[in-house]
C-alpha positions as CSV (number, residue, x, y, z in Angstrom):
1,X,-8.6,-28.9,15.3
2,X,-7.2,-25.1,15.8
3,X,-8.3,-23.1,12.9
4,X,-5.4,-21.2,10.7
5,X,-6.9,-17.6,12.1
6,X,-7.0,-18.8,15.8
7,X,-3.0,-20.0,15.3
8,X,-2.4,-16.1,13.4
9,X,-4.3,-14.8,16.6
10,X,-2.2,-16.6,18.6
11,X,1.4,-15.7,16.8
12,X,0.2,-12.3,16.8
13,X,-0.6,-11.6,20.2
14,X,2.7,-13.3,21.4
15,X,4.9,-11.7,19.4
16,X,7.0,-8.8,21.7
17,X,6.8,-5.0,21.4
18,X,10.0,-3.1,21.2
19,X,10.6,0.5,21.0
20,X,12.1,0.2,17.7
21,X,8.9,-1.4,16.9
22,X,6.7,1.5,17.9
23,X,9.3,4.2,16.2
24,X,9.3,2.6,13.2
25,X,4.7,1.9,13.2
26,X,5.3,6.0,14.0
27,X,7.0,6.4,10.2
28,X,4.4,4.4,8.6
29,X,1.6,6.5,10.2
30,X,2.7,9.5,9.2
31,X,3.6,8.3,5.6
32,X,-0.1,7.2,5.5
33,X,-1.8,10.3,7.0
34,X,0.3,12.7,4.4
35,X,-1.6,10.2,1.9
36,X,-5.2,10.6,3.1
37,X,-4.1,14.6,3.0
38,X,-2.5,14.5,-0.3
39,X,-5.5,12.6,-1.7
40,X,-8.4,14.8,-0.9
41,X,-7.5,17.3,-4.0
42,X,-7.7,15.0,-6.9
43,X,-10.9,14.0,-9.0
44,X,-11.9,11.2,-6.9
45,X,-10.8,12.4,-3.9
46,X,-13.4,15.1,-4.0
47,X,-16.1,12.8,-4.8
48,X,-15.2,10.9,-1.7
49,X,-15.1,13.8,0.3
50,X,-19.1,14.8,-1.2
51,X,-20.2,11.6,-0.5
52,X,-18.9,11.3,3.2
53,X,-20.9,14.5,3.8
54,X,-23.8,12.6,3.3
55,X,-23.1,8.9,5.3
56,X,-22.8,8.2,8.6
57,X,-19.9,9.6,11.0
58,X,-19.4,6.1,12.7
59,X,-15.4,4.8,12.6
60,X,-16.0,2.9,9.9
61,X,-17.6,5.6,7.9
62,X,-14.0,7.4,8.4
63,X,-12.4,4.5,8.2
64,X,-14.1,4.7,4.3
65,X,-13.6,7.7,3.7
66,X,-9.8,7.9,4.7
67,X,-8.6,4.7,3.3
68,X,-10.4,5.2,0.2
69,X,-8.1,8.8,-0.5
70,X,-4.7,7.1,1.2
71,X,-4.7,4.9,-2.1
72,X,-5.6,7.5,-4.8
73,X,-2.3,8.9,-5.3
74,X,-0.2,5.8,-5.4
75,X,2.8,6.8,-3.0
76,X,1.5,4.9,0.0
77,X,3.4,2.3,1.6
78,X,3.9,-1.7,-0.2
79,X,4.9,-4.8,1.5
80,X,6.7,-6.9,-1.4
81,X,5.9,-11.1,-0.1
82,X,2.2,-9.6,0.3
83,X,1.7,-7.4,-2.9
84,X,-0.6,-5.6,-0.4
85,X,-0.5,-2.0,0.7
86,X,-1.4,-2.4,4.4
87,X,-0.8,1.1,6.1
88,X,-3.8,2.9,3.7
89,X,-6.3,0.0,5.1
90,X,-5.2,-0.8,8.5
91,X,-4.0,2.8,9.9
92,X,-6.8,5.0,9.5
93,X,-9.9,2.3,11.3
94,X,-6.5,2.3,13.9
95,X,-6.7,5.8,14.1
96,X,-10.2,6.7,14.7
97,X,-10.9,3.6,17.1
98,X,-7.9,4.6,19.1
99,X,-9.2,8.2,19.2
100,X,-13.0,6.9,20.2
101,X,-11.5,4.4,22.8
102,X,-9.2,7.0,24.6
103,X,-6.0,4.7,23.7
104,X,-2.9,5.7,24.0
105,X,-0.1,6.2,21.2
106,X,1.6,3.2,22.1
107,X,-1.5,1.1,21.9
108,X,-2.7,2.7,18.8
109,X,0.7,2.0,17.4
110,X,0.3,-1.7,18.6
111,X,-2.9,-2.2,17.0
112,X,-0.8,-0.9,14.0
113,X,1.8,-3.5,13.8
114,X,-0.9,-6.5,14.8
115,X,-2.7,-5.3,11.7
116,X,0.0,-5.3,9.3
117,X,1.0,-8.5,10.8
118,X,-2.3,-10.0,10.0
119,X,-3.3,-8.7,6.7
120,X,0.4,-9.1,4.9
121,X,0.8,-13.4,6.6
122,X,-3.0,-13.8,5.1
123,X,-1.6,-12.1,1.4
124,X,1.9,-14.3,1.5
125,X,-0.7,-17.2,1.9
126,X,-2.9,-16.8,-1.1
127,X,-0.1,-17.9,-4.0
128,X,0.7,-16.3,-7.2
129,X,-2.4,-17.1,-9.0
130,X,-4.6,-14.6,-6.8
131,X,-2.9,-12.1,-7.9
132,X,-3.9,-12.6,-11.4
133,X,-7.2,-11.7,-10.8
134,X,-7.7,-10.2,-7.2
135,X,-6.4,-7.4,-5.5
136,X,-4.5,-9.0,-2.7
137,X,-4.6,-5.2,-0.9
138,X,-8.7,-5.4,-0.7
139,X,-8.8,-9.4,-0.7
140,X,-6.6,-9.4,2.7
141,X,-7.1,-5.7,3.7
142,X,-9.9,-6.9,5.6
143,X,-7.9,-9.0,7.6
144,X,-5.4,-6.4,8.6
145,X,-8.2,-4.2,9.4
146,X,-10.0,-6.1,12.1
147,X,-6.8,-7.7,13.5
148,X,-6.3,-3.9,14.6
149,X,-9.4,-3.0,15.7
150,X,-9.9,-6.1,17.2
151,X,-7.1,-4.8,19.5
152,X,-7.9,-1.5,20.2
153,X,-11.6,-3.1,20.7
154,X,-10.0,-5.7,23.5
155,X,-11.6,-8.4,21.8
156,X,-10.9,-11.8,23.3
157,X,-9.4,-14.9,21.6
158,X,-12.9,-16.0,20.4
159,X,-14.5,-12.8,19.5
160,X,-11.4,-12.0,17.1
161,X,-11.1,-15.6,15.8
162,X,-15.3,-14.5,15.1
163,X,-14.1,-11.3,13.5
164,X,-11.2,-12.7,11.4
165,X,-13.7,-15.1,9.9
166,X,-16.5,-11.8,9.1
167,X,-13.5,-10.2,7.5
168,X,-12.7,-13.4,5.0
169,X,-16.1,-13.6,3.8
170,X,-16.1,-9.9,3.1
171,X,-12.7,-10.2,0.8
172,X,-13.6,-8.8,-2.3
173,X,-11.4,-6.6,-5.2
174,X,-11.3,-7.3,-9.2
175,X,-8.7,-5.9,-11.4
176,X,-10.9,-5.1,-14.3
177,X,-10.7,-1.5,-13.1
178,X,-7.8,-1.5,-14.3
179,X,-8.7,-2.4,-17.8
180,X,-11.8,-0.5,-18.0
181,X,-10.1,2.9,-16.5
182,X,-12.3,3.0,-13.6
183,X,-12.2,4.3,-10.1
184,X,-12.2,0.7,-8.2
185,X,-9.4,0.5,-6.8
186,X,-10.1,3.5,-4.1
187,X,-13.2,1.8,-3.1
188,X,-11.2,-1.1,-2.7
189,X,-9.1,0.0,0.4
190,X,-12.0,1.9,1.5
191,X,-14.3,-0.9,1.7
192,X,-12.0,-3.3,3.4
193,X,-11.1,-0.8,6.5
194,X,-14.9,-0.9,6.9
195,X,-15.5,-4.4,6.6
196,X,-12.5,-5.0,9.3
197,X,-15.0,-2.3,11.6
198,X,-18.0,-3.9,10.7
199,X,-16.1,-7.5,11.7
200,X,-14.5,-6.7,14.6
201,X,-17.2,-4.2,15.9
202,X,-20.5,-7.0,15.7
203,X,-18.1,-9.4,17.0
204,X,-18.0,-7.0,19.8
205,X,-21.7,-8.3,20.5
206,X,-21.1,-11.6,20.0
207,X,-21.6,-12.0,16.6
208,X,-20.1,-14.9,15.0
209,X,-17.9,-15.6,11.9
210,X,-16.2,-18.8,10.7
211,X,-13.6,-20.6,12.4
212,X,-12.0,-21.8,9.4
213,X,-12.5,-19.1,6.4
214,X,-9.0,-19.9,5.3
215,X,-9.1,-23.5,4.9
216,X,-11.9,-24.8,5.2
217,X,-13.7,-26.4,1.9
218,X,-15.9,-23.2,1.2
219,X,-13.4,-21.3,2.7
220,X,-11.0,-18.4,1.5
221,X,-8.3,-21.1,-0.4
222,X,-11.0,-22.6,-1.8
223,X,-12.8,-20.5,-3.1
224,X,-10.1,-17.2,-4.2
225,X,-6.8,-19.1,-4.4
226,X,-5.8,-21.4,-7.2
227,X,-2.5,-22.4,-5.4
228,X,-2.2,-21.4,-1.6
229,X,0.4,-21.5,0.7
230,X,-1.4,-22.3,3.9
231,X,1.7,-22.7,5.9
232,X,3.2,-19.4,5.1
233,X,0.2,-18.0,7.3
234,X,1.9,-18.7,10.6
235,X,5.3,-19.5,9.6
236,X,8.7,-17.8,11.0
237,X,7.1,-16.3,14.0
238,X,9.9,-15.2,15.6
239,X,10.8,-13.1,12.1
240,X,10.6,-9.3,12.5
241,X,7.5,-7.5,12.5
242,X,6.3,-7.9,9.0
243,X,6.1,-3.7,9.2
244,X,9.8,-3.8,9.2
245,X,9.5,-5.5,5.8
246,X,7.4,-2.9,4.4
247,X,8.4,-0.4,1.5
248,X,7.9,3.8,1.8
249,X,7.1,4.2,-1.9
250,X,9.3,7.6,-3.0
251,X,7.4,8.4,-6.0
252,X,3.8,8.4,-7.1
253,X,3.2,5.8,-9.4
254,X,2.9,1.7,-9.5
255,X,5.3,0.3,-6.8
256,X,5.8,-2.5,-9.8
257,X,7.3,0.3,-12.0
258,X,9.9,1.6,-9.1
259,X,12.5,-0.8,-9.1
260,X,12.7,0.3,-13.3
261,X,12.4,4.1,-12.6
262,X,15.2,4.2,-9.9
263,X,17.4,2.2,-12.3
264,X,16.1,5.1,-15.3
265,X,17.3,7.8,-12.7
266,X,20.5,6.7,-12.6
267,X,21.0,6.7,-16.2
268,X,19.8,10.1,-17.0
269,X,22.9,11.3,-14.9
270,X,25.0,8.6,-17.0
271,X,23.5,9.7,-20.6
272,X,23.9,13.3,-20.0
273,X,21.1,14.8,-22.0
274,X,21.1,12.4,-24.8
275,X,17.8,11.2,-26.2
276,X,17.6,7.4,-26.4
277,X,17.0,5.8,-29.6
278,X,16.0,2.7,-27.8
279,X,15.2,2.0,-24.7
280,X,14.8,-1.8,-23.3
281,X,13.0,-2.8,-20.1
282,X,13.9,-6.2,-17.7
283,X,11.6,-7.1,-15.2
284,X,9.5,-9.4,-13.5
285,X,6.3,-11.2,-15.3
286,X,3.8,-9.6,-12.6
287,X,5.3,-6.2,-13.6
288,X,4.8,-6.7,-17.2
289,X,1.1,-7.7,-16.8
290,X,0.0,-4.6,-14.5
291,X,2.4,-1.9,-15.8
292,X,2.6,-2.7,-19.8
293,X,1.1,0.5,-21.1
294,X,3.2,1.8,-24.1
295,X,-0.1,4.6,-24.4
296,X,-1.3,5.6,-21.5
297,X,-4.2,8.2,-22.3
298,X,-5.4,9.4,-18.2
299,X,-3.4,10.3,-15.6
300,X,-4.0,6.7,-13.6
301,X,-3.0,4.5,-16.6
302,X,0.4,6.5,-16.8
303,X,1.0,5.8,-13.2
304,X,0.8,1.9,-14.3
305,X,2.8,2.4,-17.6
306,X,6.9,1.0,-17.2
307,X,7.0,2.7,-20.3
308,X,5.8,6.4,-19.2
309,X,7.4,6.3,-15.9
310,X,10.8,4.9,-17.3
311,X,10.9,7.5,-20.0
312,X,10.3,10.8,-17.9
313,X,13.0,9.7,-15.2
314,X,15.3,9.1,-18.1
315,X,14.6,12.8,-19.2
316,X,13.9,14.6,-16.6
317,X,16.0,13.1,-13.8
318,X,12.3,12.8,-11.8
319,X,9.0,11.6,-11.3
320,X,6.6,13.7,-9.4
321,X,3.3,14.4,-9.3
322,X,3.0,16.4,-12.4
323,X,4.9,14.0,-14.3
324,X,1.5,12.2,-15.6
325,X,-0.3,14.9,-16.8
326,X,-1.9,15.4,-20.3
327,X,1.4,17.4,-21.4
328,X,3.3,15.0,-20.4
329,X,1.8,11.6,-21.6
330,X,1.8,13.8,-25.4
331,X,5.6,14.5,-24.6
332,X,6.7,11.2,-24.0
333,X,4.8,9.1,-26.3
334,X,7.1,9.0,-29.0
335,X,9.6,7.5,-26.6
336,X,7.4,5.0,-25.5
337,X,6.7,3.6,-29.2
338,X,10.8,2.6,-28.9
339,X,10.1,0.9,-25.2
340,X,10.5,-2.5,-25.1
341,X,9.7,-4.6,-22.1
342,X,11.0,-8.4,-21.4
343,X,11.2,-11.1,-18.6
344,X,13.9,-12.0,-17.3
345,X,14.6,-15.6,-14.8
346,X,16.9,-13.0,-12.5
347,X,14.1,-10.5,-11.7
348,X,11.4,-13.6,-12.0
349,X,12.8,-15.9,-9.7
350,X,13.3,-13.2,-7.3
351,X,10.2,-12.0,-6.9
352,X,8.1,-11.1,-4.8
353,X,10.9,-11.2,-2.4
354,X,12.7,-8.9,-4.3
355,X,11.1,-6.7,-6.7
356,X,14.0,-6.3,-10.0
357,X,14.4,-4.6,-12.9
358,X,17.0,-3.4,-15.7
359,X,17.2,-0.7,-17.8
360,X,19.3,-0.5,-20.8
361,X,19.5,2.6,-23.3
362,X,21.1,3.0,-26.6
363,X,22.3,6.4,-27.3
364,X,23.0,7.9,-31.0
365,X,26.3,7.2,-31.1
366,X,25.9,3.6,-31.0
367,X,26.8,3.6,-27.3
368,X,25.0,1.1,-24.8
369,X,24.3,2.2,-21.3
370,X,22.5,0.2,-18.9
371,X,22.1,-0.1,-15.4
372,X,20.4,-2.8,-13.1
373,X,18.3,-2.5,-9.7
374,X,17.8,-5.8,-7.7
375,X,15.6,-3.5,-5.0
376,X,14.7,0.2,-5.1
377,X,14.5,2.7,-3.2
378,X,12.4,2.6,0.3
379,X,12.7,-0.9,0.5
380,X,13.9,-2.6,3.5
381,X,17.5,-3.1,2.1
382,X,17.1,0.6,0.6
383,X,15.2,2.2,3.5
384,X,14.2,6.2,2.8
385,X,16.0,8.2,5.8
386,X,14.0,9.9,8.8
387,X,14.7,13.3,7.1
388,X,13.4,11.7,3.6
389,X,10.1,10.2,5.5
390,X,10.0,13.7,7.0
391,X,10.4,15.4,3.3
392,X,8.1,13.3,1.6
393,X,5.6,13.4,4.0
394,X,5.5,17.4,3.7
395,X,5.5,16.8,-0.4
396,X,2.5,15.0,-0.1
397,X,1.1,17.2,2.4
398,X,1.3,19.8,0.3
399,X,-0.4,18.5,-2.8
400,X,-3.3,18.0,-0.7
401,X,-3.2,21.4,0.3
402,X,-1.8,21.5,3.6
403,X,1.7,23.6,3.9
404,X,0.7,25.7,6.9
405,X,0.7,23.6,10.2
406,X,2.4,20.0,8.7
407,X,5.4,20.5,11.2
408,X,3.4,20.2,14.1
409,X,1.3,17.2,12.4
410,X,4.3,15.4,11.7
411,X,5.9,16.2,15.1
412,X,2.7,15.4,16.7
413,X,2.5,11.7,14.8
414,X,6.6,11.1,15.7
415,X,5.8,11.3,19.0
416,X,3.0,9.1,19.4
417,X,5.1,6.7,21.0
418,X,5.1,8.7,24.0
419,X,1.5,10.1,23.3
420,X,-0.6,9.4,26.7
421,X,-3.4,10.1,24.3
422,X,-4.7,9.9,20.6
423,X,-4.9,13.6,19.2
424,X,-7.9,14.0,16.5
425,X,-7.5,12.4,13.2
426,X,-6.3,15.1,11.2
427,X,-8.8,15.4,7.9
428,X,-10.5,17.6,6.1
429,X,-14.3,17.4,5.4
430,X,-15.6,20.7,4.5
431,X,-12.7,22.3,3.5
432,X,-11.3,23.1,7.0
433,X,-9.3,20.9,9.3
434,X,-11.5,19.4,12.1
């Protein structure tokens, strides 16, 4: 009987390349890269950055160290059906295999789309309850991972049906970071661009993995997924490239609080510079559980807080990097305190197809404002413009440090398409650009 990863392999490999395709993998490189740049000034980004100085320089060691800062400052890219972030796990291993094998921008770019293809079917698959308790970015990162360096690799059907079963029985990623206010969730991206390496590279020598880590009886369902969906893995294979479905995240914080900030920047402009007495949140349930922090006391928790992020967009008509700050969690906690957050079937039903949310304020005078998002900005049905991609890209850039020379990265990434060959990974090690 075929195995589940040999029938991915399969839809994978068959599914055709158009231009559109590679413009559009292009977008999501260069939303990724400004990540990896913007994420090598913060706290844990440094730490990163010291320890890489002292570990090996193999693709997966980059693959580590790249991944692990793409996800530190939370504006990379989201695929909704998945709850996965694939671009911070799946492009930088692309990057530095493509660069090692001599490939060319439309293979890299391939590899790209194969990966996002394989890591966001395998998180549709694993049902709601995964969620819960796994990360489904570093549970089916790995599978996105080695699905592209598989490619770049020019692994046969076997060897990558081998590698795909290495990169199951390395899925790994616990919430309690969250929780406990820890630095987890960076390791977790890292980690699963190396395991995808580490897979696809020993299956290289013929080193073998399981056949049937997704369904067989001490297999991936059984053992991380209270209710799978097994034929969600392979079905619609004539749908668009699952990277078409993907979200560029406008604003640094919890994709699950961005469908409730964009509605919150809407009314500020509606309120016109009143102060809310009350303030009332609708959303999904999966929001509520991640994001309900009426006290966020670090930076990170405000990022996860519907109530934080909500509040400042209200006032300030923004949300940017400085907008979780010390000074800014003490300014906004009194508005918190008159926060409330409920569930709603609309939003609920919808999701994780569509990610929902309402906002309604009421003013001083008695008056009642609200308005409602059913998708936010930089989704698929809400797509961020080439100029915006463009803009945010050199925002993030530049919180990372690098003004001087982004116009020719990010001209140099747009045209990979046509690129004969990869350029150099552009990073930062010791402070200058290598």
């Amino acid at each position: 009987m075929r195995s589940l990863t040999t029938e991915l392999a399969d839809l994978i490999r068959s599914k055709p390349v158009a231009q559109e395709d590679l413009v559009a993998a292009a977008h999501f490189v260069l939303d990724t890269v400004a990540c990896v740049i913007g994420g090598q000034t913060s706290t844990p980004g440094r730490m990163l950055l010291e320890w890489f100085q002292n570990a090996g320089r193999d693709p997966g060691r980059h693959a580590f160290l790249a991944s692990g800062l793409a996800h530190i400052l939370e504006i990379d890219d989201l695929h909704r059906d998945s709850i996965t972030h694939p671009g911070c796990v799946v492009i930088p291993l692309a990057w530095h295999l493509a660069e090692q094998q001599g490939a060319s921008g439309q293979e890299f770019l391939t590899a790209v789309l194969y990966g996002y293809e394989a890591g966001t079917r395998v998180g549709m698959s694993v049902g709601p309850s995964h969620y819960k308790t796994w990360h489904n970015t570093s549970t089916c990162g790995p599978f996105g991972a080695t699905m592209a360096a598989a490619t770049l690799l020019k692994l046969d059907q076997e060897q990558t049906v081998w590698a795909l079963g290495n990169a199951g029985t390395q899925s790994c990623g616990l919430w309690q970071f969250l929780p406990d206010k820890a630095m987890s969730k960076h390791l977790h991206t890292a980690h699963a661009a190396e395991a995808g390496f580490t897979a696809a590279s020993l299956a290289a020598h013929g080193f073998t993995g399981a056949d049937h880590i997704l369904e067989g009886e001490k297999g991936f369902f059984r053992a991380l997924c209270p209710d799978p969906e097994p034929d969600v893995l392979v079905g619609e294979p004539d749908a668009p490239w699952q990277l078409r479905r993907t979200s560029i995240k406008p604003w640094p914080c919890c994709r699950h609080t961005h469908p409730a900030l964009d509605a919150a920047l809407e009314l500020h402009h509606l309120i016109n510079g009143e102060k809310p007495i009350s303030v009332d949140i609708q959303t999904y349930q999966v929001a509520i559980d991640v994001c309900n922090q009426p006290s966020p006391d670090t930076l990170y928790a405000a990022k996860f807080s519907l109530q934080h992020c909500v509040n400042t967009a209200l006032s300030d008509g923004k949300v940017s990097f400085e907008s979780f700050d010390a000074s800014q969690r003490d300014r906004f906690a009194v508005f918190s305190k008159n926060t409330t957050l409920s569930v709603t079937p609309e939003f609920n039903d919808a999701f994780p197809q569509r990610w929902g949310a309402a906002v309604t304020t009421t003013l001083p005078s008695g008056k009642v404002i609200g308005v409602m998002r059913r998708d936010c900005k930089g989704d698929p049905e809400s797509p961020l413009s080439h100029s915006e991609i463009i803009e945010k890209a050199q925002m993030v850039m530049g919180q990372g440090g690098q003004k001087k020379g982004s116009v020719e990265l990010i001209k140099k990434i747009l045209d990979l398409p046509q690129a004969p060959k990869m350029p150099r990974f552009p990073l930062y090690t010791t402070g200058e650009q290598k």
